[in-house]
N, C-alpha and C positions, 0 to 999 in steps of 0.2 A: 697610502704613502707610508715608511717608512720611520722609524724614532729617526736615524741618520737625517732620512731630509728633512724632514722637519727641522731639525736642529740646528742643520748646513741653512736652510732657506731663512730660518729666523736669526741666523750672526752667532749662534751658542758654542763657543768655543770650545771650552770647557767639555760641554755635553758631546762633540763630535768626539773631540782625542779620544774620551771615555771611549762613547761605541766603537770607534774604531781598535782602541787599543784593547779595552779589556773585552768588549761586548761581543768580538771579532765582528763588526758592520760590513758588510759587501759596500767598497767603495762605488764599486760600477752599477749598482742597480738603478733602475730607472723609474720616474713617475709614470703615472697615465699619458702624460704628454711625451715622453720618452727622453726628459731630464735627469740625469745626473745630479750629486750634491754639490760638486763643486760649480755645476753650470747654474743650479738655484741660490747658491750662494752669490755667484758674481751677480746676476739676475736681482738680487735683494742689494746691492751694494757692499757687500759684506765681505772684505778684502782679504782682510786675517783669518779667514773661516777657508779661502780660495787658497792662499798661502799656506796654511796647515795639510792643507788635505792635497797638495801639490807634492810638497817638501819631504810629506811625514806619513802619508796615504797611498803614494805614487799617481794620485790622480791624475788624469790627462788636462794641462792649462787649457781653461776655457781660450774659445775664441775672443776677440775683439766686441763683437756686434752680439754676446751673450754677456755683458757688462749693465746693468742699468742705470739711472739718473746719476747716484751718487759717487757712481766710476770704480776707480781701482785707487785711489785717494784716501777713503773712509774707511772706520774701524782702525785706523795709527792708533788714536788716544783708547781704546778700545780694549786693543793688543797687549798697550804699557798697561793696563788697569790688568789685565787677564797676567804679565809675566811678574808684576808683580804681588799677585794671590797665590800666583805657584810659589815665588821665593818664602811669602810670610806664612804660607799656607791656610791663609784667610780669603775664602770668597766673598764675602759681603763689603756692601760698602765703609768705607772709613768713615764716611760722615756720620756714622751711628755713634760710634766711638769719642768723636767732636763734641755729639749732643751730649755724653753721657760726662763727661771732661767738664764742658761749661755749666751742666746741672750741678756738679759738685762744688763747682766754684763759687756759685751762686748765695749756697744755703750750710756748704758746707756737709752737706748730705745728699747723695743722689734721692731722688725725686721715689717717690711710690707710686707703681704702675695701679690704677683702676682696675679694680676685677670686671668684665665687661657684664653688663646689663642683662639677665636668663629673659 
């Protein structure tokens, strides 16, 4: 398989645009099983992954009946989490930011990380 599918089948947004954009990724290549990214995508539930590579890839929209469990519904809250990393140009989570906010508030000192155990 592919970095593309992989990326497309596990929801990795971020990671597709990339391959596609700078990695030049072949939208159209196929798995062993003769899957597509965008058909492993909808296959995973992964909405915004089927949408980017629709929109932004020219991929061909999956069928109906290559959709699995979580539908064409999932990855909304996903999407806003992913268009807003692009505006702040922060990929990771904000909740680290939270913890490091209320450490300070705490002691008045952010906390000192443990050198881990050789």
């Amino acid at each position: 398989m592919t970095a593309l599918l992989v990326a497309a089948a596990n929801g990795h947004l971020g990671i597709v645009s990339w391959l596609v954009q700078v990695g030049k990724a072949e939208v159209g290549r196929v798995d062993a099983e003769g899957k597509t990214a965008v058909r492993l995508a909808a296959a995973s539930g992964h909405a915004a992954v089927v949408r980017w590579l629709v929109e932004h890839a020219g991929a061909q929209e999956p069928e109906p009946g290559d959709w699995g469990e979580a539908g064409e519904d999932e990855d909304e809250e996903d999407e806003e989490d992913e268009e807003e990393d692009e505006e702040d140009g922060d990929d990771d989570d904000d909740d680290e930011d939270e913890e490091e906010d209320e450490d300070e508030e705490e002691g008045g000192q952010p906390r000192e990380q443990s050198a881990p155990a050789a």
